[in-house]
Structure formats: structure tokens, C-alpha cells
N, C-alpha and C positions, 0 to 999 in steps of 0.2 A: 547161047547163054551170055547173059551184059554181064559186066565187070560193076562193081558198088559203082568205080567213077564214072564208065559207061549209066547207070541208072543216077547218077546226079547231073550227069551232064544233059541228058534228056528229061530231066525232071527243071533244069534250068532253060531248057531253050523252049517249053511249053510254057513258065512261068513266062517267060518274055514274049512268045508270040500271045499269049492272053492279056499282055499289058499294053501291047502295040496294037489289039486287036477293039481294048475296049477304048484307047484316044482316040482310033481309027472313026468309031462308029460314035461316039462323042462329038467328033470333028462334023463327020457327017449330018446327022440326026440335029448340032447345036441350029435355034433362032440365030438370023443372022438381021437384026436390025441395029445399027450401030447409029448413035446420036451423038452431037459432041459430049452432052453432059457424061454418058457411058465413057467416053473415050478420053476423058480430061481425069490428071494423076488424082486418086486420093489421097487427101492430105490428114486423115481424123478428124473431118468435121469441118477442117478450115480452108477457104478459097484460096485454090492456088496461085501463088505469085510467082510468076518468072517460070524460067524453062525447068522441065524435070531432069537436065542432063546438067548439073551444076557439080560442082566439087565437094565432096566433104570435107570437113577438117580429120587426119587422119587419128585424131583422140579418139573419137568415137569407135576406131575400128582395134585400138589399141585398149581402149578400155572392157569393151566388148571382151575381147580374147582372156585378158585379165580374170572377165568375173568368168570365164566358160571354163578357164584354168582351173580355177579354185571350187568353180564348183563342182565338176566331172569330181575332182579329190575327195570331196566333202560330204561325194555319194558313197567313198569308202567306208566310213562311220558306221553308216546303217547296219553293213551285215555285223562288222564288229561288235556295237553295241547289243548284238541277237546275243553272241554267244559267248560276249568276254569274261561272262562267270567261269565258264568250262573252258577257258586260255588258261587264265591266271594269271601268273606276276609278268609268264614270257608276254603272255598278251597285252596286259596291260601296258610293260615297257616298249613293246614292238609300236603299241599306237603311240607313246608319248615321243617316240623317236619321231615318228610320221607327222604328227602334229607341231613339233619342234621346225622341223624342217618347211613346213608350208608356212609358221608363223616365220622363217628368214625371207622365206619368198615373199612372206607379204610385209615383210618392214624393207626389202630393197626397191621392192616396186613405189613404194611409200616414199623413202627417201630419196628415192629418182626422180619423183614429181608425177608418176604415172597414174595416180589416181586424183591429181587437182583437178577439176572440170575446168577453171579457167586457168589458163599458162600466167605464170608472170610475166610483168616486163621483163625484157629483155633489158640487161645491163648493160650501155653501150660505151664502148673503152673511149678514157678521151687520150688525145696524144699532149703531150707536152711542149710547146714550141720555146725556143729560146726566148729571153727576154728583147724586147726589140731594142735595137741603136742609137744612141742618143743622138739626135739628130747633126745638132752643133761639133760634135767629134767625127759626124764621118765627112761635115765640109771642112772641116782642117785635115783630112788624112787625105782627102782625095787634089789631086793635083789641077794648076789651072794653067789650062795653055793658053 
């Protein structure tokens, strides 16, 4: 007699040897005629310039994260607005707290700069040097041998 974990645990290593079994035979069975144009990165339409191993700017990976934040939250809405008649007031105030709380997240991200697409300049400090020496006062202070 299996244990439930025993029957998930066997029910998990068929799902995987059925996963490994159909890239296997995918792998197998794929055409194999490779041509540059197959083999050259797709770009949406546009001919690719320069190598496909290039750097991204790390905005894109930060703005990303951003809208995946806010919107994983913003699938919380959905069921609430099913059933916020039969909440009530708690309900109601439960989402306004919720909603509270994602609009500070999204004025800090705002006031950080995290949603600009282009950075500003960079403000670059300037130093101060003294005034320079008058020249005729440093030939009278310095000595003549």
C-alpha cells in the first residue's frame, strides 16, 4: 500500500520521465538542416547589427520587475471585485488599505527615478580651487640668491 506522498511522488517522476521522453523524441525525429539565415538572432523584423552577446542597460531589467510587481498585485482585484458586496465595509477597507499601500510603492519607485526610460544627466560636482597668486607678490616673497 503507497502512502498519498508515495502516490505523488510517483505520479511526479512519470510526469518527468513523459517530459524528458517527449524532448527526447523531438530531439530525435527534429529536421536537421541549418542555414545561416535560420541561425542569425531574431530581431522583430529588423537586420541584426553587431553580436547577440552585447550588454543590456540594467533599466530594462529593473523596469520589467516593476510592472511584474504591480501587476501579479493587480490580479488581487479581480476576485475581490467578485465578491466585495458580500465583504462589506471590512472588505471594502481591507482593499483600500491594499490599494494605499501599492499607490506608496508606486510614488517611491516614481520619485527614485525608476520609472524614467531615459536617466538624467548625471550632475557632476565641480571642486573649488583657490584663487590663483598674484603673480608680482609671489616675485617679491620668494627670495634671490
Amino acid at each position: 500500500m503507497l502512502t498519498e506522498f508515495g502516490k505523488i511522488l510517483i505520479f511526479l517522476i512519470i510526469g518527468a520521465l513523459f517530459v524528458v521522453a517527449g524532448l527526447f523524441a523531438a530531439w530525435l525525429l527534429r529536421p536537421r538542416r541549418p542555414y545561416p539565415g535560420k541561425l542569425a538572432p531574431y530581431e522583430c523584423g529588423e537586420e541584426p547589427i553587431g553580436d547577440a552577446w552585447v550588454r543590456f542597460n540594467v533599466r530594462f531589467y529593473v523596469v520589467a520587475l516593476i510592472f511584474l510587481i504591480f501587476d501579479v498585485e493587480v490580479v488581487f482585484l479581480f476576485p475581490w471585485a467578485l465578491v466585495y458586496r458580500e465583504l462589506g465595509l471590512f472588505g471594502f477597507l481591507e482593499m483600500a488599505v491594499f490599494l494605499a499601500i501599492l499607490l506608496v510603492g508606486l510614488a517611491y519607485v516614481w520619485v527614485k527615478g525608476d520609472l524614467d526610460w531615459d536617466k538624467p544627466r548625471p550632475q557632476i560636482p565641480r571642486i573649488e580651487r583657490p584663487p590663483e597668486p598674484n603673480p608680482e607678490k609671489v616675485l617679491k616673497e620668494t627670495p634671490v640668491s
